[in-house]
C-alpha positions, 0 to 999 in steps of 0.5 A: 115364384111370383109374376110381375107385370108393368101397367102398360103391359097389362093394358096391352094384354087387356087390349089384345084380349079385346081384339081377340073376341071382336069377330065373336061379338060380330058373329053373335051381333053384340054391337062393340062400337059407337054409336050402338054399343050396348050392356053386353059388350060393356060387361065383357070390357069390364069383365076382361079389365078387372080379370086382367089389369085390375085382379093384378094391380090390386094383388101385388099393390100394399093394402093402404093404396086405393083401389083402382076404379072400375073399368070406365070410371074414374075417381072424382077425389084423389087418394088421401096419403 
């Protein structure tokens, strides 16, 4: 059976995940907010939104879509129909 999921609920679901390691990042002094946040925190934001709204969108989206823009980028040219 496969699982079906909204956008909004995956970026919920990513929001939340982010929340959840904020007091680890704190303990381990990984700066999360401006001004001072630093590569590693943007590896954990970016790991966390290709494993959660990235990896689902792009296995349940047919092959002929464009795949999603990574975590904090955007794409400067639309998709092509």
């Amino acid at each position: 059976m496969a699982e079906t999921f909204d956008v909004t609920e995956l970026v919920g679901i990513f929001r939340s995940g982010l929340l959840v390691v904020l007091p680890v990042m704190d303990a381990a002094r990984i700066r999360w907010a401006e001004p001072g946040v630093y590569d590693p925190w943007e590896k954990i934001e970016h790991t966390l939104f290709s494993s959660i709204v990235g990896s689902c969108v792009e296995n349940a989206t047919p092959n002929r879509l464009r795949p999603l823009a990574a975590y904090g980028l955007t794409y400067t040219n639309p998709p092509k129909d």
